[in-house]
Residue, then its C-alpha position, 0 to 999 in steps of 0.5 A: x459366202x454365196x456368189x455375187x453377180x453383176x450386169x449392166x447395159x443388155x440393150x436388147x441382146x437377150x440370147x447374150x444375156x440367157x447365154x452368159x447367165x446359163x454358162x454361169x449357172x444361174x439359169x437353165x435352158x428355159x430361164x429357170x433359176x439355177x443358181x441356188x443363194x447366189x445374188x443377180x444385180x441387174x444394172x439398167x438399160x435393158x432395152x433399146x439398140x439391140x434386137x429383143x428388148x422386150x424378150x430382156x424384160x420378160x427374162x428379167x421379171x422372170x427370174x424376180x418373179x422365181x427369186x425376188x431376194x437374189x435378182x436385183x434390178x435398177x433402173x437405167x436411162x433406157x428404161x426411163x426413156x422407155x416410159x417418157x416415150x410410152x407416156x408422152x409420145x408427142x414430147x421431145x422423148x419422141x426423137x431422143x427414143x428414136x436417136x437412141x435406138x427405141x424399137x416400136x416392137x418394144x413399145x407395142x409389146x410393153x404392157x402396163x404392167x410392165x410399165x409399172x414395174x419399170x416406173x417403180x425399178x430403184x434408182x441405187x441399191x447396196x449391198x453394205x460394201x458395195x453401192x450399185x448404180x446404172x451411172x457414172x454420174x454424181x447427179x445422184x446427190x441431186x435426188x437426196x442424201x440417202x438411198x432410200x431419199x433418192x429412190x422415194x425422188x425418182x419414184x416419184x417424178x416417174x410416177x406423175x404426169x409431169x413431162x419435164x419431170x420424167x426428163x429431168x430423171x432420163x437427163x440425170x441418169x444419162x450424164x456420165x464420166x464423174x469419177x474419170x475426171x481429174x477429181x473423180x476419186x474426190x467425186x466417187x469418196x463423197x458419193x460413197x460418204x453419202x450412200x454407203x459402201x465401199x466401191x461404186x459399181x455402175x454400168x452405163x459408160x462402155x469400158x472402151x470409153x474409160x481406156x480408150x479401147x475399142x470395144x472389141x478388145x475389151x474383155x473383163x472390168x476395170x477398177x479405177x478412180x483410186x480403186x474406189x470405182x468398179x465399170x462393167x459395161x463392155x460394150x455389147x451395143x457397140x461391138x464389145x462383149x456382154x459382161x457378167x461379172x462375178x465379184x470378188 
């Protein structure tokens, strides 16, 4: 069975990123593919914070571009954040861009091309026992009943010129902490009663958050919410490390 990779929130740190995917065989010193019938899962939030998140991007859609079967990307709430920004700069995504560590040199960097991959990355995706989403959040359910209505919503709302719309998908997709509640296993059995799969992966919520660690000390992911609930995201924004998972 080919290997089955995962990960999430690079926020700009590309040498981290081409170094964990290298170390790991999935690409050569150049960016090439490498990695043969293995599987990529990309889990949003590729820009933003860190120092180069154009030069993510542009890695990213490269290796999509060498295998479009095997690298898989989903849209987080940077990158809806990014496109608010980019195409309503005088709106409220203007300060909450800022705030959350928009670079301009992003922004000027980014061509339309690039937005218009962004506008169309899925929302959700699975692997039939797996369900891949960028957060922690039942706000999924609000977009639809399957993985294909809530996709076809998003695309949708990114793809207008509706403001409030394209905020409403950046507030949804930044809400988080669903299945750490109290309720949370009942939360993430429903999603997956919806969606499909076995075990919810997501990134988005810093694993640190979830044990109450610091990032730092954080050095693999964790199960939760009955085993139901997989977090990848060390933390590499905030000190912690850039996980690459691979998945049993």
């Amino acid at each position: 069975m080919a290997d089955t990779y995962v990960v999430s929130d690079v926020h700009g740190h590309l040498a981290d990123l081409h170094g964990e995917l290298e170390t790991a065989g999935l690409v050569d010193a150049e960016g090439r593919w490498t990695g043969d019938d293995a599987t990529l899962w990309i889990l949003g939030d590729l820009t933003d914070r860190g120092p180069d998140g154009i030069g993510v991007i542009r890695l990213v859609r490269s290796l999509q571009e060498q295998v479009p079967q095997q690298v898989r990307v989903l849209l987080g709430n940077h990158e809806a954040l990014m496109i608010g920004y980019r195409l309503f700069p005088d709106s409220r995504f203007s300060e909450v861009w800022f705030i959350n560590g928009g670079h301009e040199s992003d922004q000027e960097a980014l061509t339309d091309d690039d937005l218009a991959w962004l506008r169309a990355l899925p929302a959700m995706a699975s692997d039939g026992r797996r369900l891949f989403v960028h957060s922690d959040t039942t706000d999924y359910l609000e977009w639809g009943s399957s993985l294909d209505e809530v996709n076809a919503t998003v695309q949708r709302l990114l793809g207008g010129d509706d403001a409030d719309e394209h905020f409403s998908v950046f507030a949804g997709l930044t809400s988080r902490y669903d299945f750490a509640r109290e309720d949370g296993a009942e939360a993430a059995a429903r999603m997956l009663e919806t969606f499909g799969g076995e075990t919810i992966v997501h990134g988005h919520s810093i694993i640190g958050t979830l044990v109450d660690k610091p990032s730092y000390a954080i050095d693999g992911p964790i199960t939760y919410a009955d085993g139901r609930v997989v977090a990848i995201d060390g933390g590499r924004y905030d000190g912690g490390p850039l996980l690459l998972v691979r998945l049993p």
